[in-house]
N, C-alpha and C positions, 0 to 999 in steps of 0.2 A: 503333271503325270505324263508320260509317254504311253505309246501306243502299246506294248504289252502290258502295264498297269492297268490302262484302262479296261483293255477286253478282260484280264484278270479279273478283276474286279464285278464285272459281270457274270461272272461263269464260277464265284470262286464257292459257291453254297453249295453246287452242282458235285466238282469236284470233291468238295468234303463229305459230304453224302455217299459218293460214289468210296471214294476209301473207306471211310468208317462201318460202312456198313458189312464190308468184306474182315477188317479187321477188328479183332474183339481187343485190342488194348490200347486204351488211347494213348501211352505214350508210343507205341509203335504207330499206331496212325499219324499221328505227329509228327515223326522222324521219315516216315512214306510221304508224307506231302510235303516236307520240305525235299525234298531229294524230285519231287513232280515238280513245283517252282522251280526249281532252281534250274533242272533239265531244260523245261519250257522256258526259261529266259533265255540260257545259252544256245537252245537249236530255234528261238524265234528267227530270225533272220532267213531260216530256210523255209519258212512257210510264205509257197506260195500266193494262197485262197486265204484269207484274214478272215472272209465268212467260215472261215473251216474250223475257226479257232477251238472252238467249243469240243468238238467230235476229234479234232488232233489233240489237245491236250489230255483229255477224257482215256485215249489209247497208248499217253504215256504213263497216265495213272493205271491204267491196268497193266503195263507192263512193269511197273515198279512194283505194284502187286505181288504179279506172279514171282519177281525176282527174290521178296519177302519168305514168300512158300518155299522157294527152292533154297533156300538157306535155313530156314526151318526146318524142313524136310531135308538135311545134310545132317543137323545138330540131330536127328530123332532116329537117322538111318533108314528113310524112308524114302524111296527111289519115285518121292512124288510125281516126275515126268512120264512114268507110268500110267498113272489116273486120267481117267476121260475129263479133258478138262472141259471142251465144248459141249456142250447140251443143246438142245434144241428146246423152242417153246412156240405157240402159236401168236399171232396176232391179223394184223391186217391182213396178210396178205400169206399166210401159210405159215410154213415152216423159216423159224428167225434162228439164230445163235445166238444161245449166251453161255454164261458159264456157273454153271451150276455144281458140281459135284465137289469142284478145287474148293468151291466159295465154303461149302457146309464139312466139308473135311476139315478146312479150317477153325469149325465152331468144336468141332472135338475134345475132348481132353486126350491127352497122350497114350490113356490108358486104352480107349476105346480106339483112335488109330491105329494104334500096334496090334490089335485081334483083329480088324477089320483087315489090315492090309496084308495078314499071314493067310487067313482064310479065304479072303477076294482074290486078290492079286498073288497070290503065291502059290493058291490053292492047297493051301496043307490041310491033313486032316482034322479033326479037336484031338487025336491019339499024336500027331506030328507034333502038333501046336505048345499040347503040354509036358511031352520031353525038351523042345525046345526052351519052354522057358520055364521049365521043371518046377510045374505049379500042377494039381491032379487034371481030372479028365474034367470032372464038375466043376471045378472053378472054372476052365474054358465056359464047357456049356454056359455057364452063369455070365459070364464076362462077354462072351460075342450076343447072348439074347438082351443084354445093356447096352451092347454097343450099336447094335440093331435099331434097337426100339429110339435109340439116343438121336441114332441118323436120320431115322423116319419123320422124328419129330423138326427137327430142322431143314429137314430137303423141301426147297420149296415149291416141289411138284408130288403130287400124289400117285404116283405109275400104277400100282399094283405089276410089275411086271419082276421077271425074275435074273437069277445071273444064267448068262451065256444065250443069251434070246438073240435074235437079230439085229444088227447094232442098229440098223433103221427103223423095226420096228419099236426097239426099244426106245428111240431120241424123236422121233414124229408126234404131236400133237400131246404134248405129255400135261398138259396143264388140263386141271377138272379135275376129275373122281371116277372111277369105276364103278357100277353096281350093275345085277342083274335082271334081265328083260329083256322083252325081244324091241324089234325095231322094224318096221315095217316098210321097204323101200322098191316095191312092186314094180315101177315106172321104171328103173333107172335101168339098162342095159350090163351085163357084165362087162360085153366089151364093147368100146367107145368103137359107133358106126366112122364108115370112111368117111370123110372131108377134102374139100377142095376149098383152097383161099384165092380168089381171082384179084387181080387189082383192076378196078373200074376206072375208066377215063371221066369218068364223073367226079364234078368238086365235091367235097367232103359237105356233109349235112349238121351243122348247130342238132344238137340234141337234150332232152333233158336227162339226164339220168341221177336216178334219186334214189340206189341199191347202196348197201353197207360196203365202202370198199374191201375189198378180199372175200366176202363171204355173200355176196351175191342177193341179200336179200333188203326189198324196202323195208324199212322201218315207220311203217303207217298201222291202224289197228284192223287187225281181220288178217293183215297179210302171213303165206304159206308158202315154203321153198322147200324144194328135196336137190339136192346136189351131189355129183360123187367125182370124186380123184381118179382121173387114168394116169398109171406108166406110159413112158414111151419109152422103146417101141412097140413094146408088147402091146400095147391100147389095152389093159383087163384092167377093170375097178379094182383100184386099194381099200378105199376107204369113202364110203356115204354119209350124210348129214341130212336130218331132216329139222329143219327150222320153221317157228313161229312167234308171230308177235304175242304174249300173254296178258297185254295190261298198257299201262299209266304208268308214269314212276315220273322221280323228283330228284335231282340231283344236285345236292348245292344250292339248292333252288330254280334248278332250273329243270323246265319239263322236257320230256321225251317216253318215249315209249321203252317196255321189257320186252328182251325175246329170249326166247330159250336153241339152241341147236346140240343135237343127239348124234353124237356118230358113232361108228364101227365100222369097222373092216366089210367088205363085201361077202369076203367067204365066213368068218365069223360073227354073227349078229345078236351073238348072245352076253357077250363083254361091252358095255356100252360108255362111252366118256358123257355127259353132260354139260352146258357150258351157260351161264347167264352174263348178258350183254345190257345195258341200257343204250342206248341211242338217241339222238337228236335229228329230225330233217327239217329245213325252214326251204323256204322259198329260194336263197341262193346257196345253201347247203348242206351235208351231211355228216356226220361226226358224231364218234363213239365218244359218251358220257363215262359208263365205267364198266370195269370187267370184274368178274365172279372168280375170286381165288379161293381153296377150300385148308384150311389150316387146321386138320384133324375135324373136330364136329363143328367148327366154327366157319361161319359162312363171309369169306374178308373182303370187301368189295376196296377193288384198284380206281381212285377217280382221275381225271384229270387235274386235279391238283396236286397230287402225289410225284409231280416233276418226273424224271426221267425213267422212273420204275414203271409210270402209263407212257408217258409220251414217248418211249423206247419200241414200245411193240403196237400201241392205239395212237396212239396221236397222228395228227397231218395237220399242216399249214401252221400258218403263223400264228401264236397263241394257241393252237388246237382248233383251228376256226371250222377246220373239215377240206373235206372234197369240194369243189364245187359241182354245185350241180346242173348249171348252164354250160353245156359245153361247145366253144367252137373253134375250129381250128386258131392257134395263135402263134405256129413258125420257131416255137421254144425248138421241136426236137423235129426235126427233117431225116424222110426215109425215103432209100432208093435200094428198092428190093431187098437186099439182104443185107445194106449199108445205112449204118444209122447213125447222123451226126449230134449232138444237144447243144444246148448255150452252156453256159457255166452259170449257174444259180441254184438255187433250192427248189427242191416242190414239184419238181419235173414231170406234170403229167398235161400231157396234150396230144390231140388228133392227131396222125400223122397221115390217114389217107381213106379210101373210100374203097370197100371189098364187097364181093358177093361171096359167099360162105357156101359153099355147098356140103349139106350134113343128112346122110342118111336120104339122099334122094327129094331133099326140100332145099330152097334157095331162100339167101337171106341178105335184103341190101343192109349192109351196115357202116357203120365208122371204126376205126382201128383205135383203141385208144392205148398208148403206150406211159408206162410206167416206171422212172428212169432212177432208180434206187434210193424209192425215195424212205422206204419202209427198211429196208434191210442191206448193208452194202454188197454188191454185187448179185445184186436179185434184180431181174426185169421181167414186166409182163407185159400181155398184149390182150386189148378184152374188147372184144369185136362187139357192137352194142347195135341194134338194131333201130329205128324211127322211134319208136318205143320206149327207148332208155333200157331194154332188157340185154340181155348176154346171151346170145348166141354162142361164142365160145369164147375162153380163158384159155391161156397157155400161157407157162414160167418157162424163163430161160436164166441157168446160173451164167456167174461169171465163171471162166474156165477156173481160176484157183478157190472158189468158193468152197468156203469150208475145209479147205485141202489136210489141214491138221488133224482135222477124224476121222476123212475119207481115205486118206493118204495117197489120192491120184486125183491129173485132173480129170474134168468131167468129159473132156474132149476123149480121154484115152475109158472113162467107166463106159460112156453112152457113146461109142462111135458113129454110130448109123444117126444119132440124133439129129436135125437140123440145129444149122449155127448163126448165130447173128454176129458181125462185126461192129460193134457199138464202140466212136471216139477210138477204133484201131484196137480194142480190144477185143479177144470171141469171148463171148455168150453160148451155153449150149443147152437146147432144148430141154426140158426135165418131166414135164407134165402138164394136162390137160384138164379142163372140165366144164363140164358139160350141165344143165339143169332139165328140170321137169317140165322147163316153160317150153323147151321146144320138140318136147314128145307128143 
C-alpha cells in the first residue's frame, strides 16, 4: 500500500460518516465519495502537512457536498447559495462553525422546500405564494405549518428564535433549549472594568490548572462559576453564564462529574439556554466526557465515542485525553509582543510568558496561556491564569478571514479599533473578552 492508501484507510469510517450523514440517498452518498477518493488521490501530492490528512480530506468531502446541493438546487430552481449555510454552535471554546441549515434543507422533501424558500427567502405572502403556484390560500397555510414543523424536527439546534433577528444573535450559542425564568447574575459588571496587560521580566511559573477548557469552570463536586462575554470595543456584557457542578455521573464507564451552565443575554434574562456537560479531571488532566443535545422532548447525550460529531466541538488531545493540567512553559509557541511564532504540530497550547494583569484597580501575577486553533480553525485565545490555576482574564482573537462567508468582511475592516495579533504572518483580530466572579 502507498502512502495515500494508508492514511486512507485510517480516516476512511470518518469520512463516510461525514457524507452519509449529510446525504439521505445512499446511492448518491456513493457517487459523493467516490468523486472525494478520487479528488484526494489526485490533489495528494500537494499536501504539505501528511498530519493534516484527516481535516484536508474531511474539507474536500464538504466541498463535494456542497457541490451535490448546488446541482440539486439547479434541478429544483432553488437559488440554494442563498441559504445561510454556516451556523454557529458552542463547544470548548465559544462560538465554532458548522453547517447546519444546508445540512437539514437537505433532509426536506421538495414539497416542503419550495414553501419554505418562497416564504423565507423570497418573502412572499401565503396570498403571493398561492397565485404563484395556483393552489388556494389554505392549502399554503397547511403546506408551510408542515414544512415548519418538518424543519424543526430535523434542525439540530433548538433556537427558539425568529426570522430577520440579528444574524449574530440569531448563530451565537444556539445549541440547548430555551425556557422561562430568571437568572440571577448580581456580581458580574455590565461593562467589563479597564485593564492593563504588563509583560514581566520574570520567568513564566509551572501552574496547575484544572478549569474546563473554554468555559472556565473546575469540574470537582461543590464547585460554582458565574461568567460573562464582553464586546470589544464597547466592553458591555453580551451574554452571562452561571455554572455548577450537580452530581456523580458515569460515562462509558468511566466516572466524572455533571454540571449544569445557564446563560442569557445581560440585557435580557428572562430567555434562558440551559446546557448539561459531564466531565472528567484526574491528576494529569481534564476533559469533557459528554454534551446535552435536546432532540424535541428527548434528552440525547453527544459522548466521546461519537467520533467527530464530539471530538469536533469537545474533544482535545490525542484520543480525547484533555487538557493538561500541569502546565509549563515548553517553547511549542514563542511570543514577542504582538508577534507570535508556533511549531507545526497539533494540540498547540502552551505558556508563552509572564504578565501582571491590571483589572478594575487590582493586580494579578499570572502566566499567559495561548491557544493555537486548536478547537476551531482560525480561532486563538489568550487565558492569563494566576498561581492558582484560575482565569484572571480570557480574550478571543479571530483570524482576519474567519468565518468571512456569513460575515461577508473581514474582521480587521468589522472591528477596526480592535487590537491585532500577527500569528505565523497572519493577523488575528481581537473579538472578546471575559471575565469571572473569581476576581470580583
Amino acid at each position: 500500500m502507498d502512502d495515500f492508501e494508508i492514511m486512507l484507510a485510517a480516516v476512511r469510517v470518518s469520512v463516510e460518516r461525514f457524507v452519509r450523514f449529510r446525504l439521505n440517498a445512499k446511492a448518491d452518498a456513493d457517487d459523493v465519495l467516490q468523486e472525494v477518493y478520487l479528488t484526494a488521490y489526485q490533489r495528494f501530492n500537494q499536501l504539505k502537512k501528511k498530519d493534516s490528512f484527516k481535516a484536508w480530506i474531511l474539507s474536500i468531502a464538504r466541498n463535494k457536498c456542497n457541490d451535490y446541493f448546488r446541482k440539486r438546487a439547479i434541478q429544483f430552481e432553488i437559488p440554494i447559495d442563498g441559504l445561510a449555510e454556516q451556523g454557529f454552535s458552542d463547544g470548548r471554546h465559544g462560538v465554532s462553525e458548522v453547517y447546519t441549515v444546508r445540512d437539514t434543507w437537505e433532509l426536506l422533501g421538495d414539497k416542503d422546500k419550495q414553501i419554505l424558500y418562497l416564504y423565507f427567502w423570497k418573502e412572499m405572502s401565503q396570498a403571493e405564494i398561492a397565485k404563484r403556484l395556483d393552489i388556494p390560500v389554505g392549502t399554503v397555510k397547511s403546506r408551510l405549518h408542515t414544512a415548519k414543523q418538518e424543519f424543526k424536527s430535523k434542525y439540530p439546534y433548538r433556537t427558539g428564535r425568529s426570522k430577520g433577528e440579528n444574524a449574530r444573535e440569531q448563530s451565537s450559542f444556539t445549541s440547548g433549549f430555551y425556557k422561562n425564568g430568571g437568572i440571577s447574575m448580581k456580581k458580574l459588571p455590565e461593562w467589563l472594568p479597564e485593564y492593563k496587560i504588563e509583560e514581566s521580566s520574570e520567568s513564566p511559573f509551572a501552574v496547575k490548572w484544572e478549569e474546563l477548557m473554554g468555559w472556565l469552570l473546575v469540574p470537582k463536586l461543590g464547585e460554582k462559576l458565574s461568567w460573562g462575554i464582553y464586546d470589544m470595543p464597547s466592553r458591555k456584557c453580551s451574554h452571562v453564564y452561571d455554572m455548577e457542578v450537580i452530581g456523580k455521573a458515569k460515562v462509558h464507564g468511566i466516572e466524572g462529574v455533571e454540571l449544569t451552565a445557564r446563560e442569557s443575554s445581560y440585557s435580557d434574562k428572562i430567555e434562558v439556554i440551559d446546557r448539561t456537560f459531564v466531565a472528567q479531571l484526574t491528576d494529569t488532566h481534564c476533559r469533557y466526557l459528554a454534551a446535552l443535545t435536546n432532540d424535541g422532548d428527548i434528552r440525547n447525550y453527544i459522548t466521546f465515542l461519537d467520533g467527530d460529531e464530539f471530538m469536533l466541538n469537545w474533544g482535545f488531545g490525542e484520543d480525547n485525553c484533555g487538557n493538561e493540567t500541569n502546565l509549563s512553559p515548553k517553547g511549542d509557541i514563542v511570543r514577542n509582543g504582538t508577534v507570535i511564532t508556533s511549531a507545526d504540530k497539533e494540540f498547540m497550547l502552551d505558556i508563552v510568558g509572564r504578565y501582571t494583569v491590571t483589572i478594575d484597580g487590582k493586580s494579578y501575577d499570572t502566566v499567559c496561556v495561548m491557544d493555537m486553533e486548536t478547537y476551531n480553525c482560525g480561532v486563538v485565545s489568550e487565558q492569563f491564569l494566576d498561581q492558582n490555576g484560575k482565569t484572571i482574564l480570557w480574550r478571543r482573537f479571530n483570524r482576519d478571514d474567519w468565518a468571512i462567508d456569513y460575515y461577508k468582511k473581514r474582521w480587521s475592516e468589522q472591528l477596526p479599533e480592535n487590537e491585532q495579533l500577527m500569528i505565523n504572518g497572519i493577523t488575528y483580530v481581537h473579538w472578546y473578552d471575559c471575565i469571572t466572579d473569581y476576581i470580583l
